[in-house]
C-alpha positions as CSV (number, residue, x, y, z in Angstrom):
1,X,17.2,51.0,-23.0
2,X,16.0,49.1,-26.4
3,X,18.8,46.6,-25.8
4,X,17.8,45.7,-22.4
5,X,14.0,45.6,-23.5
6,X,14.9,43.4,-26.3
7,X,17.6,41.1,-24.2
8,X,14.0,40.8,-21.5
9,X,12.1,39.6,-24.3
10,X,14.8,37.1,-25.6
11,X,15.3,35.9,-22.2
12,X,11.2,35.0,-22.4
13,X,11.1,33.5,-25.8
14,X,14.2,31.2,-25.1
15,X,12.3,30.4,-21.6
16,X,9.0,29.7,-23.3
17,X,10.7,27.6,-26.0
18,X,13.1,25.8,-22.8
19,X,9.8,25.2,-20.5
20,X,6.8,25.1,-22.2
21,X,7.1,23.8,-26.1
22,X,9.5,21.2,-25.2
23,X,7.7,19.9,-22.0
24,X,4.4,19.7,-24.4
25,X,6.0,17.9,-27.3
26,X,7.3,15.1,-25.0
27,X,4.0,14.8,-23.3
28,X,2.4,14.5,-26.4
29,X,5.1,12.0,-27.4
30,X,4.7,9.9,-24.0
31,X,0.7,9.8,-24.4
32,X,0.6,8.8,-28.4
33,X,3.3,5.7,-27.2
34,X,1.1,5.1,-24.1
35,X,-2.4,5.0,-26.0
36,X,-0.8,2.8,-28.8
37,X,0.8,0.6,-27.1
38,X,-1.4,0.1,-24.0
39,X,-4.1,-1.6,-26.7
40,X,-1.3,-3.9,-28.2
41,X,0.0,-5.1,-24.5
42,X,-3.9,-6.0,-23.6
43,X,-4.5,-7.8,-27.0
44,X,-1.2,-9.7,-26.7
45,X,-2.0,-10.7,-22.8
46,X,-5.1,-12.2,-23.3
47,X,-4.3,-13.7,-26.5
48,X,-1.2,-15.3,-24.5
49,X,-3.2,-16.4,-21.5
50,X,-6.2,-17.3,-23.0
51,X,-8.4,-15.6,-20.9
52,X,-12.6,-15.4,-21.7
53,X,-14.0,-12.2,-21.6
54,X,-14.9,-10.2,-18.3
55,X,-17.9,-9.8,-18.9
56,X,-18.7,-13.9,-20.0
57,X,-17.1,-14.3,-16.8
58,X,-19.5,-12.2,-14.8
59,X,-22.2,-14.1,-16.8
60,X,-20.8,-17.5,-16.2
61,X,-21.0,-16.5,-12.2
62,X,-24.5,-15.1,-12.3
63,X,-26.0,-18.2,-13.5
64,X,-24.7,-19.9,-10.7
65,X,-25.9,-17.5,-8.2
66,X,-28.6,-15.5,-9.3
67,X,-29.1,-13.3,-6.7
68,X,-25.2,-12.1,-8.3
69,X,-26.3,-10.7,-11.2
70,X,-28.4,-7.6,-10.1
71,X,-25.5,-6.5,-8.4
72,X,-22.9,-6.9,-11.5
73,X,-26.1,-4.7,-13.6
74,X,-26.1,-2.6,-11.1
75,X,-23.1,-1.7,-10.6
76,X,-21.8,-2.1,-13.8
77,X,-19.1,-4.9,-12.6
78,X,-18.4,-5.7,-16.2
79,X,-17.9,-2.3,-17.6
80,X,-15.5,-1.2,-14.3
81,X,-13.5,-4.3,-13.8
82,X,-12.1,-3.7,-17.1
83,X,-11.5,0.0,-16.6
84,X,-9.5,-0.8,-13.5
85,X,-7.1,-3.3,-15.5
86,X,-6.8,-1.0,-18.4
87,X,-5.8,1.9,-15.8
88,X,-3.6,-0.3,-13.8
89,X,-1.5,-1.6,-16.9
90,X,-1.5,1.7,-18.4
91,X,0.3,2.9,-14.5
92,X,2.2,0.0,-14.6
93,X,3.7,1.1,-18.1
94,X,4.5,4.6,-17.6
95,X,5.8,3.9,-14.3
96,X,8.4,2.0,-16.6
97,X,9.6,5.1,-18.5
98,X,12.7,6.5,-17.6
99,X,11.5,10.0,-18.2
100,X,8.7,9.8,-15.5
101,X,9.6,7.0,-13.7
């Protein structure tokens, strides 16, 4: 009877280790390379095509239609626009990685 408690509780530590630990450790792998090198892919895009700022972009358009720039205070144009890049390159990049893919 001790044997086959003790084979049970093997059989659940060598499943734990197997599903859990490992699964957690690569996640955790994935989303340190995905938060480090999102920032570098962003910084090296705009540096290579030389794009202004969202937000002095937003600012350039407002002054030539005034009405414009409540709406990009109000809803926040500036701050979102870039929120939606970030997320879409940071799809875009997992999407690449074999393990997900």
């Amino acid at each position: 009877m001790f044997a086959l408690l003790l084979s049970a509780i093997w059989s659940m530590v060598a499943w734990f280790f197997r599903a859990i630990v490992f699964k957690a450790v690569l996640y955790i792998a994935l989303f340190t390379f995905v938060s480090e090198a999102i920032p570098l892919l962003l910084a090296f895009l705009m540096g290579t095509l030389n794009v202004a700022g969202i937000g002095s972009a937003f600012a350039t358009a407002a002054q030539t239609a005034p009405g414009l720039l409540y709406f990009v205070g109000l809803f926040k144009l500036d701050v979102g626009v870039s929120m939606v890049a970030a997320a879409m390159m940071t799809r875009f990049a997992i999407r690449r990685l074999p393990i997900i893919g």
